[in-house]
Z-matrix of the N, CA and C atoms (Angstrom, degrees):
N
C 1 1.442
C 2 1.523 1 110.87
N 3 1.377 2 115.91 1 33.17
C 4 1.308 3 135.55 2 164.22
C 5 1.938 4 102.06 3 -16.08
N 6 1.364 5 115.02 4 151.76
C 7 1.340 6 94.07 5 148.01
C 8 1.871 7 126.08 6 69.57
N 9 1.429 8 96.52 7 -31.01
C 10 1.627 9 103.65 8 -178.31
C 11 2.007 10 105.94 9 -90.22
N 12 1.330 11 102.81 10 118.02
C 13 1.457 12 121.56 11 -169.57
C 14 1.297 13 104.71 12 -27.00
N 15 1.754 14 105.51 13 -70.67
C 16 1.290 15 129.36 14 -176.55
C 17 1.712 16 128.42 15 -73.69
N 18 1.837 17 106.09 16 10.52
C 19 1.403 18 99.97 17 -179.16
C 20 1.753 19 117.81 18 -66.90
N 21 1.500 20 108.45 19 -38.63
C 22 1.746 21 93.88 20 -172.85
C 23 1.978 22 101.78 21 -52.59
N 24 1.208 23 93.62 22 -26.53
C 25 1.850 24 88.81 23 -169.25
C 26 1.782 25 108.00 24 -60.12
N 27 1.435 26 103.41 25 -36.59
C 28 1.548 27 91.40 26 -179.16
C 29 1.429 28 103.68 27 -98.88
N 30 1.517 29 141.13 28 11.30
C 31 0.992 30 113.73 29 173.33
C 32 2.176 31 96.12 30 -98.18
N 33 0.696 32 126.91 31 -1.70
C 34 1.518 33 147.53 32 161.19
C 35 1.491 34 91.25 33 -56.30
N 36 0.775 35 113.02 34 -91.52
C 37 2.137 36 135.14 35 177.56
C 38 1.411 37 90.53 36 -19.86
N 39 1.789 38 123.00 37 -81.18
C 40 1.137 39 120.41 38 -164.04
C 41 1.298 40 124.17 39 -80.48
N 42 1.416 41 118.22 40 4.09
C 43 1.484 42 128.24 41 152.38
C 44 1.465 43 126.05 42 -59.99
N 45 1.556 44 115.18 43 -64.07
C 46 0.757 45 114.88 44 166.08
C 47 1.373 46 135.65 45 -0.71
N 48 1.317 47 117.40 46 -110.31
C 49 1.419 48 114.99 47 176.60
C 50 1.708 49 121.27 48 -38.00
N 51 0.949 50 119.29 49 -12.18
C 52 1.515 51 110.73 50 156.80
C 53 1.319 52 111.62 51 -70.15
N 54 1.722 53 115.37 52 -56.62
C 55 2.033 54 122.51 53 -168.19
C 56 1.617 55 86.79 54 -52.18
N 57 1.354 56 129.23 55 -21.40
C 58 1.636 57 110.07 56 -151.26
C 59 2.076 58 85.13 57 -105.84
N 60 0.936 59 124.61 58 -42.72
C 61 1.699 60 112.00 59 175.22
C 62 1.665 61 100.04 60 -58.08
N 63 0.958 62 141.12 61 -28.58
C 64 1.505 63 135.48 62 -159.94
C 65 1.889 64 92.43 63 -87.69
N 66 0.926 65 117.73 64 -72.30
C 67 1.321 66 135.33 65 -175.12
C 68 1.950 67 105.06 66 -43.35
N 69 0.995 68 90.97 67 -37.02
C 70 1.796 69 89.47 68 -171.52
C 71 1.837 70 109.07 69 -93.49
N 72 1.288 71 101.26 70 -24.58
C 73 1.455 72 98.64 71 175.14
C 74 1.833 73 112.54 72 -117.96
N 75 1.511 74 121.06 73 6.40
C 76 1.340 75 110.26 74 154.76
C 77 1.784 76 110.92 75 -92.05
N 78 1.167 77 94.29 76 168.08
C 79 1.573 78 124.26 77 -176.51
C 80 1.808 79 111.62 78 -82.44
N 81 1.492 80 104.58 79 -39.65
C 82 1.227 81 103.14 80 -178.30
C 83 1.234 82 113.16 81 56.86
N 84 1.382 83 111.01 82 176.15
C 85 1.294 84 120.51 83 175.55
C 86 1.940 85 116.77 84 -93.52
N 87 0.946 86 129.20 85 121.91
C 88 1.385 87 130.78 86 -176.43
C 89 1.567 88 123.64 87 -123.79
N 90 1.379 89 95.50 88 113.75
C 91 1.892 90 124.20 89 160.75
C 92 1.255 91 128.25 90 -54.98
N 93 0.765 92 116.29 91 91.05
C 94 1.670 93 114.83 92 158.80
C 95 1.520 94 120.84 93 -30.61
N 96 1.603 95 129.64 94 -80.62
C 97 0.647 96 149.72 95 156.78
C 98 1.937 97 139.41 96 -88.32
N 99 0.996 98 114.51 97 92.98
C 100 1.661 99 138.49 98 6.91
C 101 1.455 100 112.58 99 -74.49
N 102 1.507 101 97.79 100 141.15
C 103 1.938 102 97.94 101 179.95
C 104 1.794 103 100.58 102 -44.32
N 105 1.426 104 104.49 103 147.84
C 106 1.300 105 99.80 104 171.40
C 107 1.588 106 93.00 105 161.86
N 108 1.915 107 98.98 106 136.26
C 109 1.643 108 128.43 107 -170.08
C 110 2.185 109 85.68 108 -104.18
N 111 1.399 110 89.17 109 112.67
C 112 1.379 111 85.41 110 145.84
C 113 1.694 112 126.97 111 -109.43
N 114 1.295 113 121.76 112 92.11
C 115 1.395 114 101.89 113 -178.22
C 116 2.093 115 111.95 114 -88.24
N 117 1.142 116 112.74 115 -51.48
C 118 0.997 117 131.42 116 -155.55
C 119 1.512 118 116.06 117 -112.68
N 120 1.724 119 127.95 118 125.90
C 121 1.477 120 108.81 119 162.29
C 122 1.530 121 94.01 120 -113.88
N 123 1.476 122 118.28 121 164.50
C 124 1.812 123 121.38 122 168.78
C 125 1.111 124 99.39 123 -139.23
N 126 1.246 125 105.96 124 129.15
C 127 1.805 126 106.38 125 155.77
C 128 1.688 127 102.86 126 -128.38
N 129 1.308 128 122.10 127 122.86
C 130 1.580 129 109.44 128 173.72
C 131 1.841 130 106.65 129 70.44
N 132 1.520 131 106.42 130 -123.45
C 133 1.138 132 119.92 131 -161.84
C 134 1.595 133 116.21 132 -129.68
N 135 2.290 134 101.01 133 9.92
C 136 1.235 135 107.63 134 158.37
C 137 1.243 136 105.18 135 -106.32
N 138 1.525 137 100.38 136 156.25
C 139 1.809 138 118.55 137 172.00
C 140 0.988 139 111.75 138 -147.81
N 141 1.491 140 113.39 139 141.17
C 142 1.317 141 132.84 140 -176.82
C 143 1.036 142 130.38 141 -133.88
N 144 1.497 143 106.21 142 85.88
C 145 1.831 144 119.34 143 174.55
C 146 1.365 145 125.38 144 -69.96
N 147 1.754 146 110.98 145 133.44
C 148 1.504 147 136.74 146 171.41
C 149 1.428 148 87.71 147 -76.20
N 150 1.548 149 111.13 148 125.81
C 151 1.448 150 128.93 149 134.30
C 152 1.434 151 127.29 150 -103.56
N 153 0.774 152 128.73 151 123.21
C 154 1.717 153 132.45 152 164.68
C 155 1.455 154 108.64 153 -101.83
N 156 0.974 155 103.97 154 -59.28
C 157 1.814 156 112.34 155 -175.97
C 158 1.582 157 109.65 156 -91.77
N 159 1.876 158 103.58 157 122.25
C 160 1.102 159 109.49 158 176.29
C 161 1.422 160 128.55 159 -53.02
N 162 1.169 161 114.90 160 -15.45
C 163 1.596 162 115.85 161 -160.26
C 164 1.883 163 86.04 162 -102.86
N 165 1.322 164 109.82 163 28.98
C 166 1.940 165 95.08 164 -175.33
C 167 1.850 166 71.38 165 -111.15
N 168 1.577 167 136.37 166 -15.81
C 169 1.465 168 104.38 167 -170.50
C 170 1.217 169 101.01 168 -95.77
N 171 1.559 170 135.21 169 3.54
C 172 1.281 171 121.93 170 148.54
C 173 1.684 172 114.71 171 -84.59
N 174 1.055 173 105.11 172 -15.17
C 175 1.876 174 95.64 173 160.16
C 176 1.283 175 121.07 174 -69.47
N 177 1.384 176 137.13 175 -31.79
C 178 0.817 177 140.21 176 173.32
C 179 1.495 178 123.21 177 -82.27
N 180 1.156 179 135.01 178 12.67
C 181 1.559 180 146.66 179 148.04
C 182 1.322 181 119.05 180 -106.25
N 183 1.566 182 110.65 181 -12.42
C 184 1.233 183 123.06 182 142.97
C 185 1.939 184 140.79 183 -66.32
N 186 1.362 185 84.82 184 -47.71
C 187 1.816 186 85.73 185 149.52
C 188 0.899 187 132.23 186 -87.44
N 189 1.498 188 132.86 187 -17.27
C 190 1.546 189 131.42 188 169.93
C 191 1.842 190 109.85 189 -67.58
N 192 1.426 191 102.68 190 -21.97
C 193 1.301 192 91.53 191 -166.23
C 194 1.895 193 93.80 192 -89.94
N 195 1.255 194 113.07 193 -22.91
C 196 1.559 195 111.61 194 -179.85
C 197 1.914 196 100.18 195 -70.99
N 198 0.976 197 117.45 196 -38.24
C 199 1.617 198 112.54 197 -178.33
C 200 1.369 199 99.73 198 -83.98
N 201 1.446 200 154.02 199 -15.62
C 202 1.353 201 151.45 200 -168.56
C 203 1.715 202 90.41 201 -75.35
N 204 1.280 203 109.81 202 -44.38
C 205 1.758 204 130.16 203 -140.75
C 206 1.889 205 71.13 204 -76.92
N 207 1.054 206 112.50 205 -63.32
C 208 1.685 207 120.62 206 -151.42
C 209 1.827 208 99.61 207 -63.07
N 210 1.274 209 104.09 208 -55.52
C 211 1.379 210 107.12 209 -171.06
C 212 1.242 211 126.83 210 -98.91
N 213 1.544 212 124.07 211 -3.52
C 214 1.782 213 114.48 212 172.35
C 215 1.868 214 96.28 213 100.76
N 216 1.136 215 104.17 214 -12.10
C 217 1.973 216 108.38 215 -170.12
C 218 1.254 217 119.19 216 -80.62
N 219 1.513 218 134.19 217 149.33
C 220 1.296 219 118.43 218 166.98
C 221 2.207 220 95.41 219 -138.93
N 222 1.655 221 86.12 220 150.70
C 223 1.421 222 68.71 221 166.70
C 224 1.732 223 119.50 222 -123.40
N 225 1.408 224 113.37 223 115.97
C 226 1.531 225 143.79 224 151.51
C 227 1.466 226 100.53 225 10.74
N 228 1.538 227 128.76 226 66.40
C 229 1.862 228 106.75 227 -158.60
C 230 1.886 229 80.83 228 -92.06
N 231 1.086 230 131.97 229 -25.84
C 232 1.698 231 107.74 230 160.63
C 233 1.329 232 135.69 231 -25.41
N 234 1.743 233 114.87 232 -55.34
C 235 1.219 234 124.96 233 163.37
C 236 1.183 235 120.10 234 -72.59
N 237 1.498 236 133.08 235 -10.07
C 238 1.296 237 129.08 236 -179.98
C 239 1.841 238 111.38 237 -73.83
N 240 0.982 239 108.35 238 145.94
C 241 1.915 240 112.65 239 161.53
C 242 1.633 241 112.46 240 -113.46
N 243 1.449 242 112.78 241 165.80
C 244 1.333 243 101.25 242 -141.28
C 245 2.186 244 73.35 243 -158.26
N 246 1.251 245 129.44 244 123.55
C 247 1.581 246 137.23 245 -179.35
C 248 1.492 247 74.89 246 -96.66
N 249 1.216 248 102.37 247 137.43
C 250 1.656 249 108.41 248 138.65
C 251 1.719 250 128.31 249 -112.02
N 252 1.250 251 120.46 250 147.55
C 253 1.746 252 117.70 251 -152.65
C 254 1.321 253 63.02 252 -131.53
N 255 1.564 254 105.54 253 145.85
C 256 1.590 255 110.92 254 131.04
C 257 1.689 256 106.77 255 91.91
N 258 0.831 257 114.70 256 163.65
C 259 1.853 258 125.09 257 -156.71
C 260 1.951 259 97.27 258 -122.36
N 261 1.094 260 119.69 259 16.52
C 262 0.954 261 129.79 260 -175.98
C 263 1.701 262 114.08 261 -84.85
N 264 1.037 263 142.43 262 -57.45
C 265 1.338 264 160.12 263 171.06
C 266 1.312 265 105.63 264 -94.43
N 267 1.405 266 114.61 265 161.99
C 268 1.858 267 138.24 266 162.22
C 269 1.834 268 101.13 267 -153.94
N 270 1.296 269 80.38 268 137.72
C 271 1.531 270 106.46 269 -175.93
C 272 1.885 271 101.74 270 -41.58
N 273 1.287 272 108.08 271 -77.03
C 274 1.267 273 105.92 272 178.95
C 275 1.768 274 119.81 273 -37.62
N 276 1.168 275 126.17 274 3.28
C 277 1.361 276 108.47 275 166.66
C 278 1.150 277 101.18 276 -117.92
N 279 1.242 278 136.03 277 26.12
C 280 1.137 279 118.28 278 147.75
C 281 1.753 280 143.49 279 -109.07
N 282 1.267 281 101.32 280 -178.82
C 283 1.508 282 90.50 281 -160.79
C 284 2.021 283 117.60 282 -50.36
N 285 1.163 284 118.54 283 134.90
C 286 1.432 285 114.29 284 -170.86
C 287 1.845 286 114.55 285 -30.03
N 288 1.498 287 97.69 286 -62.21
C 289 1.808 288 91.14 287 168.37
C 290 1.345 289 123.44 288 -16.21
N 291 1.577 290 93.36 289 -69.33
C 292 1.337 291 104.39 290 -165.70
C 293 1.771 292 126.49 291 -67.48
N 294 1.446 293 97.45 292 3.12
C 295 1.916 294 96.52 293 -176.79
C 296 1.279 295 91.56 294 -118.25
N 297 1.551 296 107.59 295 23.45
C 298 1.582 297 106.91 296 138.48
C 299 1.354 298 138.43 297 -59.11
N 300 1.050 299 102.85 298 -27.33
C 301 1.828 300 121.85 299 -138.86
C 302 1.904 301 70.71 300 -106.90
N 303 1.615 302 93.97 301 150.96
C 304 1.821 303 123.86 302 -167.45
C 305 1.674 304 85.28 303 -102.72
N 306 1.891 305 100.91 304 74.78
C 307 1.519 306 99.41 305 133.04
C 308 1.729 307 148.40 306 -7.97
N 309 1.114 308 150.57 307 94.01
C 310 1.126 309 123.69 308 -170.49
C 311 2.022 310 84.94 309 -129.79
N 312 1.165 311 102.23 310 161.03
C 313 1.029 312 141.39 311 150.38
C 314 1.523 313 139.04 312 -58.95
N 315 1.704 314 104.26 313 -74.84
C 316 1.588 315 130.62 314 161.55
C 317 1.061 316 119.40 315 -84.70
N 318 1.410 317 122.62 316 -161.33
C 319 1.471 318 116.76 317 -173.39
C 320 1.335 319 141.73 318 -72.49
N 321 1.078 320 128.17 319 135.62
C 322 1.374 321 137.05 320 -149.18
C 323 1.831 322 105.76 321 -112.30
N 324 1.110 323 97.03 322 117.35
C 325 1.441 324 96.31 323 -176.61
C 326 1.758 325 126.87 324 -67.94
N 327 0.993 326 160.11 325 77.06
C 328 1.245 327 163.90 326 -160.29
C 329 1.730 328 124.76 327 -104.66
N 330 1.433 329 101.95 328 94.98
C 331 1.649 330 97.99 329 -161.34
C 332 1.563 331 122.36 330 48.30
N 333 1.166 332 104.81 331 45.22
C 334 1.358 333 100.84 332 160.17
C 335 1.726 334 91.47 333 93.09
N 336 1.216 335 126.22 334 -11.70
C 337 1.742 336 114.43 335 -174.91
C 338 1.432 337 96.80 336 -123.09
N 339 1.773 338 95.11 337 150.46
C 340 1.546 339 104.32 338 -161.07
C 341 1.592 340 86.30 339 -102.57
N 342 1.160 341 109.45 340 137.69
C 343 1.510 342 122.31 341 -170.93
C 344 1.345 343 101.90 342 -95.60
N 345 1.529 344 163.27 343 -179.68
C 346 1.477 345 170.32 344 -129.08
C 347 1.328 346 110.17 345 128.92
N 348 1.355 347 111.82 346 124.27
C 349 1.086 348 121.85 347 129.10
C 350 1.860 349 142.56 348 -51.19
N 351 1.269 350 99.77 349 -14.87
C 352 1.727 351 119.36 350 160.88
C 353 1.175 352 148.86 351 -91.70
């Protein structure tokens, strides 16, 4: 929809209900002080999911495939990048999709901000 005035508005519209299955059934990352769920940031047509809990990156090939089913969408996990924090997970156990996605280690670029684990 190259070219069409009003496309970010409906791709906003048809986002939606995906940002809202991700958000209600991941774990995110969670603060004590101040209370506070981070699951999700959006800007446009990047997103950037908090995992803490391993079993949220099999939720999340789990809701993509429930919004793929609903809407005709898939998401590109080739082009996706993926920080890893923490000694908790390794790529190889996870589901094939997902050791798609360009692992990194160091910093992860995110709108222009370099993300760290340091």
């Amino acid at each position: 929809m190259a070219g069409v005035p009003f496309s970010g508005q409906l791709y906003a519209l048809a986002i939606k209900p995906f940002l809202y299955l991700l958000s209600r059934r991941l774990t995110g990352l969670v603060l004590r002080e101040p209370e506070l769920q981070l699951v999700l940031l959006v800007y446009a047509d990047d997103m950037l999911l908090v995992i803490q809990e391993p079993g949220d990156l099999a939720l999340v090939e789990v809701c993509q495939a429930i919004y793929s089913a609903a809407s005709s969408t898939r998401v590109n996990w080739v082009k996706s990048s993926g920080l890893a924090v923490g000694h908790w997970w390794q790529a190889r156990s996870l589901q094939p999709v997902l050791q798609t996605i360009r692992w990194r280690a160091g910093p992860l670029l995110y709108l222009g901000i370099y993300l760290s684990a340091t």
